[in-house]
C-alpha positions as CSV (number, residue, x, y, z in Angstrom):
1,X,-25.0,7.1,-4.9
2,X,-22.8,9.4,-2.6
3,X,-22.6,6.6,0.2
4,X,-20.8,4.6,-2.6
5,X,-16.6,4.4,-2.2
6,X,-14.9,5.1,-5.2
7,X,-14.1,1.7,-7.6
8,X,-14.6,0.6,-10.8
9,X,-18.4,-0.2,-11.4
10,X,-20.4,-1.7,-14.3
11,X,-20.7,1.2,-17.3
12,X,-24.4,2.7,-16.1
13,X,-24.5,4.4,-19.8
14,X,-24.0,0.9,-21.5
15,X,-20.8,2.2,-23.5
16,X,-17.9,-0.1,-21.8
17,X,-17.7,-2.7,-19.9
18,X,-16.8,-0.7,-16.2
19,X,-16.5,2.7,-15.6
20,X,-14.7,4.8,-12.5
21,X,-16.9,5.9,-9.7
22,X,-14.4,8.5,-7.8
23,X,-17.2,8.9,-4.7
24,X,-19.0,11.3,-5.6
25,X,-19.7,11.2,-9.7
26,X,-19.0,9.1,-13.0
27,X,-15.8,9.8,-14.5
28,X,-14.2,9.6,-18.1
29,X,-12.1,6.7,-17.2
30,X,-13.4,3.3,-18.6
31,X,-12.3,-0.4,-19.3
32,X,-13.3,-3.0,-21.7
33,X,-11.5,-6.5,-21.2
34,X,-8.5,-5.0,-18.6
35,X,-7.9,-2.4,-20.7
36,X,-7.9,1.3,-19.5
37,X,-9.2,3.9,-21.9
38,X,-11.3,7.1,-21.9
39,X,-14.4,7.6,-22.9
40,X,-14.3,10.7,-25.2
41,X,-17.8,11.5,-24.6
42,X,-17.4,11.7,-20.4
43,X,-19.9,10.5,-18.1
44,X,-22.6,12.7,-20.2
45,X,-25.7,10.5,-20.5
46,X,-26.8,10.8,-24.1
47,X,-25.7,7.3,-25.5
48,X,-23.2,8.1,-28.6
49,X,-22.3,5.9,-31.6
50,X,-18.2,5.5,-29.6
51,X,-18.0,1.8,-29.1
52,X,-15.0,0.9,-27.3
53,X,-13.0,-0.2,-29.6
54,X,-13.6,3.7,-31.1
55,X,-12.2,4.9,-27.2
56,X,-9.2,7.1,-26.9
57,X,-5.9,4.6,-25.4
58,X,-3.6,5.4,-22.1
59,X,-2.1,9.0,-24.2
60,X,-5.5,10.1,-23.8
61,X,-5.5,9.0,-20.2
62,X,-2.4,11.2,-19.6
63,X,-3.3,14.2,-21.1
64,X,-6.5,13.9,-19.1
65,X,-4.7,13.6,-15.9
66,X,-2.2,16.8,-17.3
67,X,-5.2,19.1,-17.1
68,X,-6.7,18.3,-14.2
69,X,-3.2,18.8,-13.0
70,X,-3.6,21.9,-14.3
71,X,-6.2,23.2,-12.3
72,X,-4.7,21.4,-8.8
73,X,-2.1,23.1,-6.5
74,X,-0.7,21.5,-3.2
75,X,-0.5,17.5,-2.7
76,X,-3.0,17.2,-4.8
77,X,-1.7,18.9,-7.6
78,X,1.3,16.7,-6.8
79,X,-0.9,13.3,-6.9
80,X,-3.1,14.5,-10.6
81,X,0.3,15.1,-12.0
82,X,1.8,11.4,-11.7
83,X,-1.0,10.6,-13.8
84,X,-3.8,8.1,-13.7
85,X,-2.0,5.6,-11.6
86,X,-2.9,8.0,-9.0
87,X,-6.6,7.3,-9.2
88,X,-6.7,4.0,-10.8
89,X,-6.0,0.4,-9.8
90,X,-4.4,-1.1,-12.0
91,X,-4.9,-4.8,-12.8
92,X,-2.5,-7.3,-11.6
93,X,-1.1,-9.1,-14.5
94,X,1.0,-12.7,-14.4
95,X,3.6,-11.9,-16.9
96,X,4.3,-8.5,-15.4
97,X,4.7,-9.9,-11.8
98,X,7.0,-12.8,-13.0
99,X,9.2,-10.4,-14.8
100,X,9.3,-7.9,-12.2
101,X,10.7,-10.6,-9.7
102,X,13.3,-11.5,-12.7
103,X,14.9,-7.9,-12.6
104,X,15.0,-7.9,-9.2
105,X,17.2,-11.0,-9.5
106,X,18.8,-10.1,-12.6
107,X,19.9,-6.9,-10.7
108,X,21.5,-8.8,-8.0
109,X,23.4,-11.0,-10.5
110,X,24.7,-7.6,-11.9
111,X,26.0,-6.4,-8.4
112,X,27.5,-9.8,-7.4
113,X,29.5,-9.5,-11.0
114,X,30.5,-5.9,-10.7
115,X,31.9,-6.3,-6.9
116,X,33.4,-9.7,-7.3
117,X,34.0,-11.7,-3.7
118,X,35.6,-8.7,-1.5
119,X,33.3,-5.5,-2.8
120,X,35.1,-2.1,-1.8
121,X,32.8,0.7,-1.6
122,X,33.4,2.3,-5.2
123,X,32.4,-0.8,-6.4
124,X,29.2,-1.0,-5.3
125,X,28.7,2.6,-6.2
126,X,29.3,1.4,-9.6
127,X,27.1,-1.3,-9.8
128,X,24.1,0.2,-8.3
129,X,24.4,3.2,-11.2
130,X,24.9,0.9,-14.0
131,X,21.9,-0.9,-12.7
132,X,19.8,2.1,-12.6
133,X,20.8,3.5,-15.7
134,X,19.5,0.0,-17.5
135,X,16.4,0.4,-15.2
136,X,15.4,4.1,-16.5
137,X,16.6,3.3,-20.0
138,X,14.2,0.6,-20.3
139,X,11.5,2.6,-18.4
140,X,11.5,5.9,-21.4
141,X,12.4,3.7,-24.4
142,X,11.0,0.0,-24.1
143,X,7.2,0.1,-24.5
144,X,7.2,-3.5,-23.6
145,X,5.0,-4.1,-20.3
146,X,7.0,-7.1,-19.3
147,X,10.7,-5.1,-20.0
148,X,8.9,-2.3,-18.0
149,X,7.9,-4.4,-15.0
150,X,11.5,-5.6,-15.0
151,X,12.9,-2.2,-14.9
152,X,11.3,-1.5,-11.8
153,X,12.8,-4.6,-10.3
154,X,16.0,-3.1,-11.5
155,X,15.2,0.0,-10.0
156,X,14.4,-1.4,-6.3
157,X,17.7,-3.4,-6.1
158,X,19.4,-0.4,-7.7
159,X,18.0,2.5,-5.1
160,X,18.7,0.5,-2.3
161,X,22.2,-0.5,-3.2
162,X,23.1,2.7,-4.0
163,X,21.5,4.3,-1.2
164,X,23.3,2.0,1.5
165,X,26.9,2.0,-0.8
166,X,26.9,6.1,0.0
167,X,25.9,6.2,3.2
168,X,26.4,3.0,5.3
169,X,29.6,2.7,7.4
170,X,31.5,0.0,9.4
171,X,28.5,-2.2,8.2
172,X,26.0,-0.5,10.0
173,X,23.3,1.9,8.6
174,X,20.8,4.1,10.3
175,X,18.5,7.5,9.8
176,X,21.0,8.5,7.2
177,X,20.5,5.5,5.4
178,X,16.9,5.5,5.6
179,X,16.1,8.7,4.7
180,X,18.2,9.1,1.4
181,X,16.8,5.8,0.5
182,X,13.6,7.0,1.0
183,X,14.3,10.3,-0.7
184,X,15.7,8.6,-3.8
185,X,12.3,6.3,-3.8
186,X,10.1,9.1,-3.5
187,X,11.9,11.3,-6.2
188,X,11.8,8.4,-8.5
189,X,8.3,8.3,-7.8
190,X,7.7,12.2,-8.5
191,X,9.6,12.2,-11.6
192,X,9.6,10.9,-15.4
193,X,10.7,7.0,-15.9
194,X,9.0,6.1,-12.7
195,X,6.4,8.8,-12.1
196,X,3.1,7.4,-10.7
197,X,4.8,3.5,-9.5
198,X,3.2,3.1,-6.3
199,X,6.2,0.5,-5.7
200,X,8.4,3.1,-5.2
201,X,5.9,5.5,-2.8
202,X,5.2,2.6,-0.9
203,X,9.1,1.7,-0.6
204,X,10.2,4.8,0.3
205,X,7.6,5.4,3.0
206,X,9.1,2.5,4.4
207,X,12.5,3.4,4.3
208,X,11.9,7.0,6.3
209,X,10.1,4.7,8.8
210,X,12.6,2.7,9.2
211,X,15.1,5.9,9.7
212,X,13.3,7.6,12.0
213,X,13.1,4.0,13.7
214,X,16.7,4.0,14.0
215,X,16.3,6.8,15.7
216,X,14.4,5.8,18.8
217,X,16.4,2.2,18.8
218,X,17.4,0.8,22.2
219,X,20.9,0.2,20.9
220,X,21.1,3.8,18.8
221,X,20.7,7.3,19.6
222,X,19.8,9.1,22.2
223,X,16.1,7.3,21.8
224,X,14.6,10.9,21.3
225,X,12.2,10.4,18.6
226,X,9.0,10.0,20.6
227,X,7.5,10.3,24.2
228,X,8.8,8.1,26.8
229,X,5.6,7.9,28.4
230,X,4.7,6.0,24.7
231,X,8.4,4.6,23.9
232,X,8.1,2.9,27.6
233,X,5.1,1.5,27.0
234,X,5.1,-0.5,24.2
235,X,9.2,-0.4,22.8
236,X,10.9,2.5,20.8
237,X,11.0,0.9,17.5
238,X,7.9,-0.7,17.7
239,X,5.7,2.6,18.6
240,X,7.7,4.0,15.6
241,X,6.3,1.8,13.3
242,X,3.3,2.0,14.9
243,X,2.6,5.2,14.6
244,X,3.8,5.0,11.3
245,X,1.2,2.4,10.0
246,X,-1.7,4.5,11.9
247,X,-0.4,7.8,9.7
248,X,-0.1,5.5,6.6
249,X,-3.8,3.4,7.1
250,X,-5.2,7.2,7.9
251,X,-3.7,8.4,4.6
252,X,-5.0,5.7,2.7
253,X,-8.9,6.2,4.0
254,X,-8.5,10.0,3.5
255,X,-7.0,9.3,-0.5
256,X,-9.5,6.5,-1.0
257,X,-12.4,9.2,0.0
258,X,-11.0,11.5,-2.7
259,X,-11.4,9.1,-5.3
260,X,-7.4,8.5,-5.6
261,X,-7.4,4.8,-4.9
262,X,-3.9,3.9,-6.8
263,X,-2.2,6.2,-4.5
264,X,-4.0,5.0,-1.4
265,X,-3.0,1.7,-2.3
266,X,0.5,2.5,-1.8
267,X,-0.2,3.8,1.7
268,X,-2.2,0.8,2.3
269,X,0.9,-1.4,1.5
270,X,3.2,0.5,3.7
271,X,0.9,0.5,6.4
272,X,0.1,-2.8,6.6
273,X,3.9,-3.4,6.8
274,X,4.8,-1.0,9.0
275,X,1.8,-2.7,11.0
276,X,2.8,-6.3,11.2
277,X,6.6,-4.9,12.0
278,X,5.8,-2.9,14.9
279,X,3.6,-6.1,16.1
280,X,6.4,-8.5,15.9
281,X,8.2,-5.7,18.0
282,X,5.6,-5.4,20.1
283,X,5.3,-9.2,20.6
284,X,8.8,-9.6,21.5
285,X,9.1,-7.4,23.9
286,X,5.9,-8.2,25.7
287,X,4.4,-11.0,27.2
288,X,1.2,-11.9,28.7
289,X,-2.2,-10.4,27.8
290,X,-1.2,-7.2,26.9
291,X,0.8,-8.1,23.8
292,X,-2.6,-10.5,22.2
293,X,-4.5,-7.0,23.1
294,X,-2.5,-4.5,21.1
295,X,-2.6,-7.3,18.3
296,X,-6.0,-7.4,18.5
297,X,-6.5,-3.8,18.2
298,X,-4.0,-2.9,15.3
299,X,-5.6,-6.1,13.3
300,X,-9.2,-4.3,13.6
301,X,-7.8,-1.0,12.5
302,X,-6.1,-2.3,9.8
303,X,-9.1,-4.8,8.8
304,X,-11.7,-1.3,9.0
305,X,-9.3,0.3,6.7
306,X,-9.1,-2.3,4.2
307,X,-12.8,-2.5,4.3
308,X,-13.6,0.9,3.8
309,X,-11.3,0.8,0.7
310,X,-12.5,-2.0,-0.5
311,X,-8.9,-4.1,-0.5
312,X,-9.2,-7.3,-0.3
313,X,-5.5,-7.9,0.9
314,X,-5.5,-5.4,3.4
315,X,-9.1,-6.3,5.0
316,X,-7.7,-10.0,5.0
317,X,-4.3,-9.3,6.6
318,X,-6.0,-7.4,9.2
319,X,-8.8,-10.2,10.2
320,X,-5.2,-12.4,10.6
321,X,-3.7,-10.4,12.6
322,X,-7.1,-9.9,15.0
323,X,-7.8,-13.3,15.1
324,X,-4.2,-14.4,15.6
325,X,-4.2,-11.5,18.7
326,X,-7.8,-12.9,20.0
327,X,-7.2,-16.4,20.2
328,X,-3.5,-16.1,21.5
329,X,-5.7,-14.0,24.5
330,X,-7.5,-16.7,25.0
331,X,-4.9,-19.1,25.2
332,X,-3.2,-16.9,27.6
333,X,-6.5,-16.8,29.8
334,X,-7.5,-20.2,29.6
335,X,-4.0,-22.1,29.3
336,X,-5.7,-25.4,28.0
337,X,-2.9,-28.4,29.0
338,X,-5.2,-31.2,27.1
339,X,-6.3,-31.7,23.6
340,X,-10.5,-31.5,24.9
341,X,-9.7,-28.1,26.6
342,X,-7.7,-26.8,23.2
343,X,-10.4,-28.0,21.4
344,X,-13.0,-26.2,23.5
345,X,-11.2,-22.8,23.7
346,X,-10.6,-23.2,19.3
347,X,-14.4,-23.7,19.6
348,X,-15.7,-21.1,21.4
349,X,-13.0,-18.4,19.9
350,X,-14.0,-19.2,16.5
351,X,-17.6,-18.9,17.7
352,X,-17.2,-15.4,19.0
353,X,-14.9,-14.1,16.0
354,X,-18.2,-15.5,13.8
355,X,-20.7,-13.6,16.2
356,X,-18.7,-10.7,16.9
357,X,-19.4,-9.6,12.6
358,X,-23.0,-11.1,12.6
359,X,-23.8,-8.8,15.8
360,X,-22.2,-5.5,13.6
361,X,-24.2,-6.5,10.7
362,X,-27.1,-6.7,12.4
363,X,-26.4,-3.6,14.3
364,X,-25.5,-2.1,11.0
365,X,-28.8,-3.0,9.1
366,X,-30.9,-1.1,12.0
367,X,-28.9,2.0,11.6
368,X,-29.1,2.7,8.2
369,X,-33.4,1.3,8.4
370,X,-33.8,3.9,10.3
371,X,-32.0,6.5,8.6
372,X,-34.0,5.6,5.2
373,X,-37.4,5.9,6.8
374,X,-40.6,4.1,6.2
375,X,-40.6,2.3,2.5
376,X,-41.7,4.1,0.0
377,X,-45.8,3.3,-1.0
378,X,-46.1,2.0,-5.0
């Protein structure tokens, strides 16, 4: 069962519905009909008289998480203590999406009303707290799922306009912008109200990439940041973002390995961003073959990631981005000028993109027959 990535897997002891498999054992953590519980007999294998409905609820969860917390030190003492958001998935919900889109909007209707038709920079100061301050209210005192998803709709609109209010001048922003934004997102992520919303990790990852790719900007600063042997290659902003959704996707296989798959997921969404920025980048300022190529390449990486993980999104996004880099090669190779030669090049690529998984598989299967020997005699 060690080959297994962590997920959430059928209960093996019968007692719930699915249990957590962190990659290397059973865990406590358990889930009947979406909702997350803790079994308060473990993973131990004698079969008790606990149904679920006898299970501890999300407090118990907590206090869980607070001792292993306990016994961690270092970034993973930092990840058990944002609780079990840090390990678990949790499941997408309608009403929670809906709502958190509503106080994103809400919050700009706040702003627009506070800094009237010619905002002054006080203003938005203003504006930006009050909308935080409604944001963490409803966070430690409104137990309502949807109310919550809306504060953290809040919350975004709030950080950001509060973080560019301080800091941007003569309407343009840069690393100083970026990395208080990112150092407000991250705190809020560290700390009560918002502890453990992956949101606000994967938004402030973001936001100190997109300082540091102020930095190395053609138009802005002295273009420092990284290498010019790289930089000249393939564009100062968009090596910094790629480089930045390599460190992200490499985070995210590293956390998924440990078992702490709602973090990763976080580092999934900012790599995959980062990723598809840095190829626009990288698109525009290229032409040719080589531009498809590095496409190519960063969809693979980013579709090997999501597969490892198990992410649907992410394995998806990055078999778009590959096939969207492989066929434009093609196009470039070929250059079809009638409908029968589009057609044949659209034929043959989609042949070889179905080939090209059927050959791993295949490749795949022998591997790991050989590794388990000769089947075992009855």
């Amino acid at each position: 069962m060690s080959q297994v990535p962590a997920g959430w897997f059928d209960d093996p002891y019968g007692r719930f519905q699915q249990r957590y498999w962190d990659g290397a054992r059973w865990t406590e953590h358990v889930a009947t009909e979406g909702r997350a519980m803790v079994d308060p007999m473990g993973a131990s294998a004698v079969v008790p008289f606990a149904t679920p409905a006898s299970a501890t609820d999300g407090a118990a969860a907590s206090e869980v998480a607070e001792q292993r917390a306990e016994q961690s030190t270092g970034v993973i003492g930092l990840l058990d203590r944002t609780g079990v958001t840090a390990r678990e998935r949790t499941r997408p919900s309608i009403g929670s999406a809906v709502a958190g889109l509503g106080g994103v909007v809400v919050a700009i209707g706040v702003l627009e009303a506070v800094t009237g038709e010619q905002p002054v920079r006080g203003e938005f100061i203003a504006g930006s707290l009050i909308v935080l301050a409604v944001a963490v209210a409803a966070r430690l005192y409104v137990r309502i799922a949807e109310a919550q998803s809306a504060a953290i709709g809040l919350a975004v609109v709030g950080v950001v306009a509060f973080g560019a209010s301080v800091s941007v001048t003569d309407s343009a922003g840069g690393f100083l912008t970026g990395l208080l934004i990112a150092a407000l997102f991250l705190s809020a992520w560290a700390l009560p109200g918002f502890q453990g919303v992956n949101m606000f990790l994967a938004s402030g990852l973001l936001a100190l990439l997109a300082g540091f790719g102020s930095l190395s900007s053609d138009a802005g600063g002295d273009g420092g940041l990284l290498p010019t042997e790289i930089t000249g290659t393939v564009g100062t902003q968009g090596a910094v973002y790629l480089v930045g959704a390599a460190l992200f996707l490499g985070a995210t296989w590293a956390l998924d390995l440990r078992g702490y798959r709602g973090t990763a997921t976080a580092f999934a969404a900012a790599g995959l961003a980062a990723s598809l920025i840095g190829t626009v980048l990288l698109i525009s300022r290229f032409g040719g073959t080589s531009g498809p190529i590095f496409v190519t390449i960063v969809g693979a990486l980013v579709c090997l990631v999501g597969s490892h993980g198990q992410r649907r999104a992410t394995t998806w996004a990055g078999a778009a981005l590959l096939t969207a880099g492989f066929m434009t090669f093609l196009a470039i190779q070929f250059a079809p000028s009638s409908t029968g030669s589009v057609a044949t090049v659209a034929i043959l690529g989609g042949l070889a993109l179905v080939l090209m998984p059927l050959l791993g598989a295949s490749i795949r299967r022998t591997k790991d027959a050989q590794r388990s020997g000769p089947p075992v005699q009855p």
